[in-house]
TORKOL-4160 file (C-alpha; in steps of 0.2 Angstrom, whole numbers, padded with zeros to 4 digits, m for minus):
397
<pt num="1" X="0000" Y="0000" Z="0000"/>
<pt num="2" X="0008" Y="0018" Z="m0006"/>
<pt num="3" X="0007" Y="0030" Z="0005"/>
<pt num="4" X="m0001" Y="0048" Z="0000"/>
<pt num="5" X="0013" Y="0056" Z="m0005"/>
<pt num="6" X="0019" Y="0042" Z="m0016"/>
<pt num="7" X="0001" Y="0036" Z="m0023"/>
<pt num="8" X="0002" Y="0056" Z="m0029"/>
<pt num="9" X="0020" Y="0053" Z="m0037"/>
<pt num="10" X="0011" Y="0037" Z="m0047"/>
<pt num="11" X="m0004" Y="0048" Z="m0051"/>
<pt num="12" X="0006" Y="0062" Z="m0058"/>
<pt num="13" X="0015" Y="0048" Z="m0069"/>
<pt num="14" X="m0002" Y="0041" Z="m0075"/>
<pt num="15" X="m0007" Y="0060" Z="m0081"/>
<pt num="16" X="0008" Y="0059" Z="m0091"/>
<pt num="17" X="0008" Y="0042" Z="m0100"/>
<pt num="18" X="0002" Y="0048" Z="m0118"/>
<pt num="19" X="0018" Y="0063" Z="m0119"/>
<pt num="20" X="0028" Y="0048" Z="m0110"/>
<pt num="21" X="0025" Y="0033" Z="m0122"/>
<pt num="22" X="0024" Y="0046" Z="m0137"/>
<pt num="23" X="0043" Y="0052" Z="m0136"/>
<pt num="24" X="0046" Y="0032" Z="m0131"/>
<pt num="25" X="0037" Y="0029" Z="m0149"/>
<pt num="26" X="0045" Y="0044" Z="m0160"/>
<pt num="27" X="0064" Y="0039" Z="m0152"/>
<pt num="28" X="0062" Y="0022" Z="m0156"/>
<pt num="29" X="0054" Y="0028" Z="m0176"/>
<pt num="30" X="0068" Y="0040" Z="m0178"/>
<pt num="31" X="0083" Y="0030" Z="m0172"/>
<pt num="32" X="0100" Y="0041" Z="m0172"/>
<pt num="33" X="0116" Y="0035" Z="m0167"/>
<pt num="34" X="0127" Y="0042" Z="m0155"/>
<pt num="35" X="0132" Y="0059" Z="m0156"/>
<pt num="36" X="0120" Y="0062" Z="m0167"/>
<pt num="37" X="0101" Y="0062" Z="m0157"/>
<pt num="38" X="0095" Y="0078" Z="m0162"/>
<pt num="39" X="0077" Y="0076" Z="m0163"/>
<pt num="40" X="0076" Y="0063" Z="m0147"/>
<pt num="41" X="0084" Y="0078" Z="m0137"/>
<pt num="42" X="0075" Y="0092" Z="m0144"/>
<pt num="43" X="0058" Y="0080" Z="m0138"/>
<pt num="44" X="0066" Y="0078" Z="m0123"/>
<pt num="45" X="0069" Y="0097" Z="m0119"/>
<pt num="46" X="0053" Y="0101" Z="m0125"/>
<pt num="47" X="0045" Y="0090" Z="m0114"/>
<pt num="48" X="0052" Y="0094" Z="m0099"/>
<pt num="49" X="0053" Y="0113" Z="m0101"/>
<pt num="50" X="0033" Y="0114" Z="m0100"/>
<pt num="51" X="0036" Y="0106" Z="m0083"/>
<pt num="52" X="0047" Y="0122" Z="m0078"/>
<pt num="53" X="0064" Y="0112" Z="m0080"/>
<pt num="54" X="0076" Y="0125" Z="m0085"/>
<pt num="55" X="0088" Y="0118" Z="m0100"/>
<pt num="56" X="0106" Y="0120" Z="m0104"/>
<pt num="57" X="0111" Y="0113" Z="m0122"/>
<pt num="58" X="0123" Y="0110" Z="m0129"/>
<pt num="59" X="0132" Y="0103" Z="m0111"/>
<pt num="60" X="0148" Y="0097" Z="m0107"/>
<pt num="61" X="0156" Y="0099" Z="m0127"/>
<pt num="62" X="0142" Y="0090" Z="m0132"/>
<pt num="63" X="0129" Y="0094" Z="m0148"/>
<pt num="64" X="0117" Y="0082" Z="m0141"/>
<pt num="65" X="0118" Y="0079" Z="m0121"/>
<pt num="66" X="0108" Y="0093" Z="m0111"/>
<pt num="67" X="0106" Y="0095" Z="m0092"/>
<pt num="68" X="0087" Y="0099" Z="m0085"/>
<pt num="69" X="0085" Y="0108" Z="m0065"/>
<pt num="70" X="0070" Y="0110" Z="m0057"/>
<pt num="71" X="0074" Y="0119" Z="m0042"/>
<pt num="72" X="0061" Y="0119" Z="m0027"/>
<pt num="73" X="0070" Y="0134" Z="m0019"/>
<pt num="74" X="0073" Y="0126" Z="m0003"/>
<pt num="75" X="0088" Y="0118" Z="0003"/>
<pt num="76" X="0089" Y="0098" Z="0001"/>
<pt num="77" X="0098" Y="0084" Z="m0011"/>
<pt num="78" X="0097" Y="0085" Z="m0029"/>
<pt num="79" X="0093" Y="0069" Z="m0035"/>
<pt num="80" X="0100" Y="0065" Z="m0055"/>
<pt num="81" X="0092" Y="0055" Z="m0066"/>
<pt num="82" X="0101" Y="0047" Z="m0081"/>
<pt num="83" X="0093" Y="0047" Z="m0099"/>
<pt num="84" X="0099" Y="0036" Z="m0113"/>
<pt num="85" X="0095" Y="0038" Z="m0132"/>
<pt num="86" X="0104" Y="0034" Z="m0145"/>
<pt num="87" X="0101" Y="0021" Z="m0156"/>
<pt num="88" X="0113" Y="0006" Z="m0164"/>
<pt num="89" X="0120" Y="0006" Z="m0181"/>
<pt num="90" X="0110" Y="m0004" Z="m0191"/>
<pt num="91" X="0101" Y="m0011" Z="m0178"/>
<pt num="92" X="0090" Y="0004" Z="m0172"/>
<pt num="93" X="0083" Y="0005" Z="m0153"/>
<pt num="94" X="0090" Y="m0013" Z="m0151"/>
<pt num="95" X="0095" Y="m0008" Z="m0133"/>
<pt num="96" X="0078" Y="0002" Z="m0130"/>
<pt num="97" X="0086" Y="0016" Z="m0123"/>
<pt num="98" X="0069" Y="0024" Z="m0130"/>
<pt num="99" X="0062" Y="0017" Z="m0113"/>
<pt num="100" X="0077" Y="0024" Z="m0103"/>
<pt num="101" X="0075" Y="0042" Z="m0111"/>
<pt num="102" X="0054" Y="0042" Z="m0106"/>
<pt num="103" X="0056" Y="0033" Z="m0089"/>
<pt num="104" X="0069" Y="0046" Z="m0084"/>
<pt num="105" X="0057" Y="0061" Z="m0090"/>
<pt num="106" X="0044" Y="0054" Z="m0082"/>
<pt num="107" X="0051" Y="0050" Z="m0066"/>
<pt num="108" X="0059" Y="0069" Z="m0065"/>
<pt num="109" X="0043" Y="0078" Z="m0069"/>
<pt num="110" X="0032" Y="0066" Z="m0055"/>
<pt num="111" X="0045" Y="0071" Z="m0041"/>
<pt num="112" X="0043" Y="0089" Z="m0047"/>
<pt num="113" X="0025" Y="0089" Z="m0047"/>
<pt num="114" X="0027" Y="0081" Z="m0028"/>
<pt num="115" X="0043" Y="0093" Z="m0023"/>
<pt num="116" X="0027" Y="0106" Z="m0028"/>
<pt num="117" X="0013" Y="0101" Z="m0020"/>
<pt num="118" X="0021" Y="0094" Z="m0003"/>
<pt num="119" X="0036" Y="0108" Z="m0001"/>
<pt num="120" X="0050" Y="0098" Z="m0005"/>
<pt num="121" X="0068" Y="0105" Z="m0002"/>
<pt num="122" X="0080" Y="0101" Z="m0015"/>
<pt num="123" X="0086" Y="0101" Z="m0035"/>
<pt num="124" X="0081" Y="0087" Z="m0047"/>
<pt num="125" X="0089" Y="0086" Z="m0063"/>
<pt num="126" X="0090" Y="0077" Z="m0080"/>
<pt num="127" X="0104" Y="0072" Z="m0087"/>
<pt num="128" X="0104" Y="0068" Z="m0106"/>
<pt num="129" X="0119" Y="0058" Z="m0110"/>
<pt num="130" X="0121" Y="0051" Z="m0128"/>
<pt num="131" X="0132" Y="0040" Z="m0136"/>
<pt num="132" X="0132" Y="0025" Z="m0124"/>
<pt num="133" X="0134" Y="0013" Z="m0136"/>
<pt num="134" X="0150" Y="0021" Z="m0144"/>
<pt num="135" X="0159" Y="0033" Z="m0134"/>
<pt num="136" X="0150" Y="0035" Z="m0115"/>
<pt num="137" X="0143" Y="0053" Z="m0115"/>
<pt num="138" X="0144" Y="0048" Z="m0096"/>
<pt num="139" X="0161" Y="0048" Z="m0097"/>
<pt num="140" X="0166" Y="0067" Z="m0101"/>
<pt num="141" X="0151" Y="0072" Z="m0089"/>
<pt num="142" X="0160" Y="0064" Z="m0074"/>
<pt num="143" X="0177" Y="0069" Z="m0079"/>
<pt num="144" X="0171" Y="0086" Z="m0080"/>
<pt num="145" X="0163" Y="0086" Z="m0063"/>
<pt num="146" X="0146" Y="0087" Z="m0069"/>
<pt num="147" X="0140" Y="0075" Z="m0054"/>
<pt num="148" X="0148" Y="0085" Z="m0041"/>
<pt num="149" X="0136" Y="0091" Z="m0029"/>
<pt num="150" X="0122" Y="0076" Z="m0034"/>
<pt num="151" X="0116" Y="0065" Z="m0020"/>
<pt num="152" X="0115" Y="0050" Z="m0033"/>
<pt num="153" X="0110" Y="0045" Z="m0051"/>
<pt num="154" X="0095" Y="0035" Z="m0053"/>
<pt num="155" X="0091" Y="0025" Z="m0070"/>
<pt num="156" X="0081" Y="0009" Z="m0077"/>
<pt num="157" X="0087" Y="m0002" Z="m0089"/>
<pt num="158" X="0074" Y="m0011" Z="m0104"/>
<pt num="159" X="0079" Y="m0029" Z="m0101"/>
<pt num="160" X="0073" Y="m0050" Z="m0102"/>
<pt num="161" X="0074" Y="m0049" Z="m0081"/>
<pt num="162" X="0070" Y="m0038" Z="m0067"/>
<pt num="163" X="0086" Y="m0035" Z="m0058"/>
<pt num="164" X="0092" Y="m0023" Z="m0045"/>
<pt num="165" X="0111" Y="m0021" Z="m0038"/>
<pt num="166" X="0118" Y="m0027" Z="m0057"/>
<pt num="167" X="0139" Y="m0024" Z="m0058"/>
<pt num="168" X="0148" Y="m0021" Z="m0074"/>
<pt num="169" X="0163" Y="m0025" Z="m0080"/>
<pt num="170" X="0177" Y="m0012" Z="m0086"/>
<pt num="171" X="0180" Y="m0010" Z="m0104"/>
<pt num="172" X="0189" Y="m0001" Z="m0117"/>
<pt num="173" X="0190" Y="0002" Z="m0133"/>
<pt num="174" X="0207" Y="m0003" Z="m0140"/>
<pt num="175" X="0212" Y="0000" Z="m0160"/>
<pt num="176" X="0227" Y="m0009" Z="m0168"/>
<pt num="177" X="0236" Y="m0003" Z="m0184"/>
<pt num="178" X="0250" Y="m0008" Z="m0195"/>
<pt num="179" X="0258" Y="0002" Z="m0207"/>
<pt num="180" X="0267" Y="m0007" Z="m0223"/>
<pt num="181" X="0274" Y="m0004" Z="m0239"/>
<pt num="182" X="0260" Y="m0006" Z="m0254"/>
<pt num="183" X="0268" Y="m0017" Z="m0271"/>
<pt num="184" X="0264" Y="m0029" Z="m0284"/>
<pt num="185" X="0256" Y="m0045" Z="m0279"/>
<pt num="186" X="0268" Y="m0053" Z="m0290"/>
<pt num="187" X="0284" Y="m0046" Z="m0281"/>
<pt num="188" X="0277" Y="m0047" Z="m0261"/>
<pt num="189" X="0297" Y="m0045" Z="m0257"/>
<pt num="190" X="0295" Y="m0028" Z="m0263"/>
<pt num="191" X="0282" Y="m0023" Z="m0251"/>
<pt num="192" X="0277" Y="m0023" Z="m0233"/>
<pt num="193" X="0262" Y="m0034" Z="m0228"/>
<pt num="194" X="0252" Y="m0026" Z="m0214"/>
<pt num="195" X="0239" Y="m0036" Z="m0216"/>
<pt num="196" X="0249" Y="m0051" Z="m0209"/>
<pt num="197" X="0255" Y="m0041" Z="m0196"/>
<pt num="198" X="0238" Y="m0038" Z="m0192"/>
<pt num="199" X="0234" Y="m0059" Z="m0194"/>
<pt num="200" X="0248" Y="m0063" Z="m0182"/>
<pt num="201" X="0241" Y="m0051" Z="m0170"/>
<pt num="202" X="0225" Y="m0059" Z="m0170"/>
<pt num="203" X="0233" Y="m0077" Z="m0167"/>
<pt num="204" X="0247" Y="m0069" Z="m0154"/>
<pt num="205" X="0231" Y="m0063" Z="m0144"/>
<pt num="206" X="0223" Y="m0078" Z="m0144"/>
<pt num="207" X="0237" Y="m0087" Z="m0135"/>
<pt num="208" X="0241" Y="m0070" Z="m0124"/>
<pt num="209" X="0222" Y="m0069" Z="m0118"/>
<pt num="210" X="0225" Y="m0086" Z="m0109"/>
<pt num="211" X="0235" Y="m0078" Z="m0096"/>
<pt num="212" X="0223" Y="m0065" Z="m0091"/>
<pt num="213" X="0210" Y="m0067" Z="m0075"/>
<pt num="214" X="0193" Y="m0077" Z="m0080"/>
<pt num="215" X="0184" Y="m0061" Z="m0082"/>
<pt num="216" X="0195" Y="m0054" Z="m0092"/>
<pt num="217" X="0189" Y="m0051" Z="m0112"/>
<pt num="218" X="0194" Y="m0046" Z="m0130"/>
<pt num="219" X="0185" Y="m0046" Z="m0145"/>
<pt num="220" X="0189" Y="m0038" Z="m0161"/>
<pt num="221" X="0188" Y="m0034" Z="m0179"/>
<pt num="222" X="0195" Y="m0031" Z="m0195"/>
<pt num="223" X="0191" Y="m0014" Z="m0201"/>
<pt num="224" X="0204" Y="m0009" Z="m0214"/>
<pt num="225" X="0214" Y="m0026" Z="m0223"/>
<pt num="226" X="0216" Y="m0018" Z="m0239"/>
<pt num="227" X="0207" Y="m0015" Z="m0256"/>
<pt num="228" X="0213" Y="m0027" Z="m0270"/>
<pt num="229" X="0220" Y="m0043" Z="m0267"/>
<pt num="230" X="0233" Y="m0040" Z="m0279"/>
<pt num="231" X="0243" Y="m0027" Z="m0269"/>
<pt num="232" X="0252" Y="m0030" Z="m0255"/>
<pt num="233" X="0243" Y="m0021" Z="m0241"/>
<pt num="234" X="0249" Y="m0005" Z="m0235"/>
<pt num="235" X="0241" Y="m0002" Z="m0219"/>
<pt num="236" X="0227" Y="m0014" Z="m0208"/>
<pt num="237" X="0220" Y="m0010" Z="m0196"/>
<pt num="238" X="0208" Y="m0020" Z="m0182"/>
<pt num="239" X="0195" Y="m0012" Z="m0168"/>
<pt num="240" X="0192" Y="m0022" Z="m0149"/>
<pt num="241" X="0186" Y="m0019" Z="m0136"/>
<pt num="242" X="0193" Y="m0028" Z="m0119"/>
<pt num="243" X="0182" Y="m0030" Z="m0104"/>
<pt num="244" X="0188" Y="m0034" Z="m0084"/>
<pt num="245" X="0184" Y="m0033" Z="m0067"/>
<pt num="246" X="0193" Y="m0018" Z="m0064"/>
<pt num="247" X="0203" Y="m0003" Z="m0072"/>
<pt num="248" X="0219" Y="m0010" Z="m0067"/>
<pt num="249" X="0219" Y="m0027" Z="m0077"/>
<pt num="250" X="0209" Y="m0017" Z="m0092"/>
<pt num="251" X="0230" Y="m0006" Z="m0089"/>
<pt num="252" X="0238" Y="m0023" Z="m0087"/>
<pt num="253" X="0227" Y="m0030" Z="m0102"/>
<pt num="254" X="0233" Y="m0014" Z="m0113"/>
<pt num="255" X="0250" Y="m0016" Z="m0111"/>
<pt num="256" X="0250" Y="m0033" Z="m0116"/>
<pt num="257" X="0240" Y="m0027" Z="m0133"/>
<pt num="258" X="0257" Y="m0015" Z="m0135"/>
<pt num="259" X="0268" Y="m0026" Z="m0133"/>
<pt num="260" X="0260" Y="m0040" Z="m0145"/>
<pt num="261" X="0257" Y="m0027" Z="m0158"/>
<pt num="262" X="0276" Y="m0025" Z="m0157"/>
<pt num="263" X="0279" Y="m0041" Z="m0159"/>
<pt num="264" X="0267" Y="m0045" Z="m0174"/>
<pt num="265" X="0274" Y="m0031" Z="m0182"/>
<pt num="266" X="0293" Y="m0038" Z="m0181"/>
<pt num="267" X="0285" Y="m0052" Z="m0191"/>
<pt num="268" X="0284" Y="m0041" Z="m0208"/>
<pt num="269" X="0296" Y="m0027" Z="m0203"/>
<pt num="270" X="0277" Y="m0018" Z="m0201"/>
<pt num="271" X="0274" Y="0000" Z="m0190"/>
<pt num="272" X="0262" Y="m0004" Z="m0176"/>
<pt num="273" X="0251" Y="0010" Z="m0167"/>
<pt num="274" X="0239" Y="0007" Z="m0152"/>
<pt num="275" X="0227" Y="0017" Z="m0144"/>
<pt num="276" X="0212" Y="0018" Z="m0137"/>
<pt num="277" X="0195" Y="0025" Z="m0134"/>
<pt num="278" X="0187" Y="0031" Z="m0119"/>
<pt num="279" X="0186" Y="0021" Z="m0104"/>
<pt num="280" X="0173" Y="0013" Z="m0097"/>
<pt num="281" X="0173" Y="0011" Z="m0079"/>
<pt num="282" X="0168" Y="m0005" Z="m0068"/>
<pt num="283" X="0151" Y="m0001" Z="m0061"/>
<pt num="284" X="0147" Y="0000" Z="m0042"/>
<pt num="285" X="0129" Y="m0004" Z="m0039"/>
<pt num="286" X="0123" Y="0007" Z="m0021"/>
<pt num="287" X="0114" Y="m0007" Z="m0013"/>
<pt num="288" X="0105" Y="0005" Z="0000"/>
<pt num="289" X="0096" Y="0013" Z="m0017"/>
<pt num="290" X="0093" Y="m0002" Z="m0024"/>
<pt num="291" X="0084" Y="m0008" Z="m0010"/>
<pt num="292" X="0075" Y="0008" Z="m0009"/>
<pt num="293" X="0068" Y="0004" Z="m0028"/>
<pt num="294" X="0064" Y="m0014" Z="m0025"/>
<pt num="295" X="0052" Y="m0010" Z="m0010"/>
<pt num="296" X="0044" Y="0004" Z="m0022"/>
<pt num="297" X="0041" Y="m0006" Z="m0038"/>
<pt num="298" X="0034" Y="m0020" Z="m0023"/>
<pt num="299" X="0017" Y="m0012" Z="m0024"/>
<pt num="300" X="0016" Y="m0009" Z="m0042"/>
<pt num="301" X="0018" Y="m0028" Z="m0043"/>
<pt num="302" X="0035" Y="m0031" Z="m0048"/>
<pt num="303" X="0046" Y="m0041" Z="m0038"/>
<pt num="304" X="0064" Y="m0036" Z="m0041"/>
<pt num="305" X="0079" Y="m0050" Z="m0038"/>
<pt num="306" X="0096" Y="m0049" Z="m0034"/>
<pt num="307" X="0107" Y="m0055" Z="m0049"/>
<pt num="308" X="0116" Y="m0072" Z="m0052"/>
<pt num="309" X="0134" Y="m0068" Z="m0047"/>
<pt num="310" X="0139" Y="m0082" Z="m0058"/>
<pt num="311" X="0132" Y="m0074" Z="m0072"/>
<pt num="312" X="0140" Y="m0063" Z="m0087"/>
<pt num="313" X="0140" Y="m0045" Z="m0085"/>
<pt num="314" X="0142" Y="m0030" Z="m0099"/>
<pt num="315" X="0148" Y="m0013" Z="m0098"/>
<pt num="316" X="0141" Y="0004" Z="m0098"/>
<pt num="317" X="0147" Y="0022" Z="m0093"/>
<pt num="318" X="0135" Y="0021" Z="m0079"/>
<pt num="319" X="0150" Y="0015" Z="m0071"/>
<pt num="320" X="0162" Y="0031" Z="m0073"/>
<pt num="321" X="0145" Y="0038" Z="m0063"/>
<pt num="322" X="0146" Y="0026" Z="m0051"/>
<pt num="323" X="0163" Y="0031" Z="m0045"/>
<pt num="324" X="0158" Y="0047" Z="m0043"/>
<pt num="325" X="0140" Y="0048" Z="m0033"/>
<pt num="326" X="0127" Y="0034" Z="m0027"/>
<pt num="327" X="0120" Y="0026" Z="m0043"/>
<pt num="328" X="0109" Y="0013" Z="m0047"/>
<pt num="329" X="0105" Y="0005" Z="m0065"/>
<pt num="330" X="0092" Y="m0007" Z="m0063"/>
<pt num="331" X="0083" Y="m0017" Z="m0074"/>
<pt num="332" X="0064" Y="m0020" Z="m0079"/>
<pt num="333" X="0058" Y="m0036" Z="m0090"/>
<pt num="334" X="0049" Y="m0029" Z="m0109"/>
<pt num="335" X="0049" Y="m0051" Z="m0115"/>
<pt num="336" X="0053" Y="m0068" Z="m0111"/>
<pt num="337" X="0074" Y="m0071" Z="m0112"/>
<pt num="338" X="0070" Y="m0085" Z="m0124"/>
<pt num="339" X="0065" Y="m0076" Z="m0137"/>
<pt num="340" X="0074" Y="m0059" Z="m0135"/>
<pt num="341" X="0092" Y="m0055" Z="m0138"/>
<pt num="342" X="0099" Y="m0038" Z="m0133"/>
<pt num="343" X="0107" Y="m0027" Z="m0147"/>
<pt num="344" X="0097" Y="m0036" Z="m0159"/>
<pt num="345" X="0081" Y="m0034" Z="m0171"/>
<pt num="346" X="0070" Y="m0044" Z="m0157"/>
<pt num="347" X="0076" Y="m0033" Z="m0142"/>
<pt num="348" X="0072" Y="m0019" Z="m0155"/>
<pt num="349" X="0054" Y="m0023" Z="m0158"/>
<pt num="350" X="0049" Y="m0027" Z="m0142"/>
<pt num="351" X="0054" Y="m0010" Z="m0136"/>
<pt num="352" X="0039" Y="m0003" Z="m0142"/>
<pt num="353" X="0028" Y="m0017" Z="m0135"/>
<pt num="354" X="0014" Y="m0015" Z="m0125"/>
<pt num="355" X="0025" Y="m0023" Z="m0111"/>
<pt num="356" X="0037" Y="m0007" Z="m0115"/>
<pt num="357" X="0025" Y="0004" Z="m0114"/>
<pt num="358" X="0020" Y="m0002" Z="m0096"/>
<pt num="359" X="0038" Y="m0001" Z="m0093"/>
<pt num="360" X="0038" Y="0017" Z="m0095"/>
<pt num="361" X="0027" Y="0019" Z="m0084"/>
<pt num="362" X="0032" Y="0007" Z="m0071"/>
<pt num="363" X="0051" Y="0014" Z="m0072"/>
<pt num="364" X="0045" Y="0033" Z="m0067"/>
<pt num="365" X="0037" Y="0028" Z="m0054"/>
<pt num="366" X="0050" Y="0017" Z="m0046"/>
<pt num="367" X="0064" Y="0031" Z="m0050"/>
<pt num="368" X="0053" Y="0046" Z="m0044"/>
<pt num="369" X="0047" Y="0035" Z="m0029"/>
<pt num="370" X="0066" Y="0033" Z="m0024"/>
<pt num="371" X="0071" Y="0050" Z="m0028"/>
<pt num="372" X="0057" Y="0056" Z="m0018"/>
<pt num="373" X="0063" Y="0044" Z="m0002"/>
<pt num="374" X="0084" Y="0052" Z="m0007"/>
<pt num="375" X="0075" Y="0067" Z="m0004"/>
<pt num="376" X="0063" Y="0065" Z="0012"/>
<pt num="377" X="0075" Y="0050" Z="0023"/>
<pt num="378" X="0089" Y="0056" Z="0030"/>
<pt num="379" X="0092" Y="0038" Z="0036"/>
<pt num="380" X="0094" Y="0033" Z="0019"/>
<pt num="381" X="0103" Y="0047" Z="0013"/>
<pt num="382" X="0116" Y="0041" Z="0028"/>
<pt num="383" X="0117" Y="0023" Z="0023"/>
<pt num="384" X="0119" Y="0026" Z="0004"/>
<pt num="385" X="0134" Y="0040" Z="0007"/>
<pt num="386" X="0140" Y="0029" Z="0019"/>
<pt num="387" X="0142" Y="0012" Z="0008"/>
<pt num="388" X="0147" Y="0024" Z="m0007"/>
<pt num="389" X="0163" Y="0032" Z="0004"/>
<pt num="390" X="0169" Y="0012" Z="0010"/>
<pt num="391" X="0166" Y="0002" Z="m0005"/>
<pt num="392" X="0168" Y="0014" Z="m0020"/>
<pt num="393" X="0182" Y="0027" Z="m0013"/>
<pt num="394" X="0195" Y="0014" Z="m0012"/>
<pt num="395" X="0195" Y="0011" Z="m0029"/>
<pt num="396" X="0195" Y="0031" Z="m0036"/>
<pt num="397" X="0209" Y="0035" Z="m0044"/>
């Protein structure tokens, strides 16, 4: 049974549902991929500016991530939420970050409309971060300090389970190139073959990999091997992306890319140059907010579990948040695991399912009903400050 104030919070949602599941609706129609969601963030500004959010945009160097405040006036926490929206290549809303981008709206305008009506002290904010999927708009925006001075980052997650208290894995994006000499097919001793260099590479790594803890990952691609296969190719190049527990085996994991790159280019007399892309943080679920959403999605009849620890984790720049403030990224079900794959077209289609749709709605709820509790329980606001500063400050750097 919600009590008044909350039961307000989840009427205030309801009023909202056709502006809610209609920006779900148009993101998901108009996929753009990251760095490039102009139409989903100008829906989103509009939407919240009618609520009496006040907009900055562009934000943090970036075209398409904005920053929403509603200020109550009064003294009290600012409580972030954290909206998702670009699309996948070729594969649209495959992720549903459509749902991400309409919960979070939803659950900020609800708290506001509450903050109103019952005299709440306290800021609450959107953050619009693009470009997950490719370079963590997260990133930049915690980097920068745009965090500073939030209680915590609230966010839900489209997903085949309902799961609260989820890690993540470190990752990195790591690219691999080899520079040859181009000649004749007919005389290859008159050229440099980067394009073996960039074979051995692979076959080194397959051996080096073996070394590294069991959580550790690599996965990669060829993106440049040459154009004709008559020529000797002149430069190769392959993308990966490496995955552990922590930020200091993705280093370790690094280095050991350099020096194999080295070596694979000693093969052909080859150039090699690595580098990466922006790092992805390990993620630190705060389990005193997680608890605080479970026992607020109780009465809207989702039961929300603890995760297998056994099972496989991704990565997201939720986690760069996570090192700087209390943050959740919990997980609703939109279909059955046995028919949906994340990232691909059946994760894309049921994002706009009526199951989604519920989602929506069930997502702003939850967030604003936790943001709402950040924002009233000083006991709570003690316990997830208090877990953040022993188990997540050890690991800053």
């Amino acid at each position: 049974m919600l009590e008044p104030r909350k039961r307000f919070i989840c009427e205030a949602a309801d009023s909202m549902k056709d502006e809610l599941i209609s920006i779900s609706h148009r993101i998901h129609d108009n996929p753009e991929p990251g760095g490039q969601e102009f139409k989903a963030c100008e829906w989103q500004k509009e939407f919240l500016r009618q609520r009496g959010f006040i907009v900055e945009n562009p934000f943090c160097g970036m075209a398409t991530a904005f920053k929403a405040d509603f200020d109550t006036g009064a003294r009290g926490p600012q409580v972030a939420f954290l909206s998702e929206y670009d699309a996948l290549e070729g594969v649209g809303h495959g992720c549903g970050h459509n749902i991400i981008a309409a919960s979070a709206l939803g659950a900020a305008a609800a708290l506001a409309a509450a903050a109103q009506k019952f005299g709440l002290g306290g800021r609450i904010s959107v953050f619009g971060t693009p470009a997950e999927e490719t370079e963590g708009g997260k990133i930049p925006m915690a980097e920068a300090g745009c965090f500073d001075g939030c209680a915590c980052a609230l966010m839900v997650h489209p997903a085949t389970e309902n799961l609260i208290c989820r890690g993540g894995l470190a990752a990195q994006s790591v690219y691999v190139e080899f520079f040859g000499k181009a000649a004749h097919s007919s005389t290859p001793s008159a050229g440099i073959n980067a394009l073996t260099s960039l074979i051995r590479f692979f076959s080194a790594m397959d051996a080096v990999q073996q070394t590294w803890p069991n959580e550790s990952k690599i996965n990669g691609i060829i993106t440049d091997g040459g154009k004709a296969s008559n020529v000797i190719c002149e430069y190769a190049r392959g993308d990966f992306t490496i995955r552990a527990a922590r930020k200091q085996q993705i280093l370790a994991m690094y280095s050991d890319m350099q020096r194999t790159a080295e070596a694979a280019a000693l093969v052909t007399g080859a150039k090699a140059q690595v580098s990466c892309g922006r790092f992805y943080a390990e993620r630190y679920p705060n389990r005193a907010l997680g608890a605080a959403f479970k026992a607020n999605m109780e009465p809207l009849g989702e039961i929300m579990n603890y995760p297998d620890p056994a099972a496989q984790l991704g990565s997201s720049d939720i986690g760069n948040v996570s090192l700087v403030i209390p943050a959740i990224h919990e997980y609703l079900s939109i279909g059955d695991p046995r028919e949906l794959r994340s990232h691909d077209a059946t994760f894309c289609a049921a994002a706009v399912s009526e199951r989604a749709d519920e989602v929506v709605l069930l997502a702003a709820k939850g967030l604003a009903m936790t943001g709402f509790d950040v924002m009233t329980d000083k006991e709570l606001g003690a316990a997830m400050r208090k877990e953040f500063d022993e188990k997540v400050r050890p690991f800053q750097c």
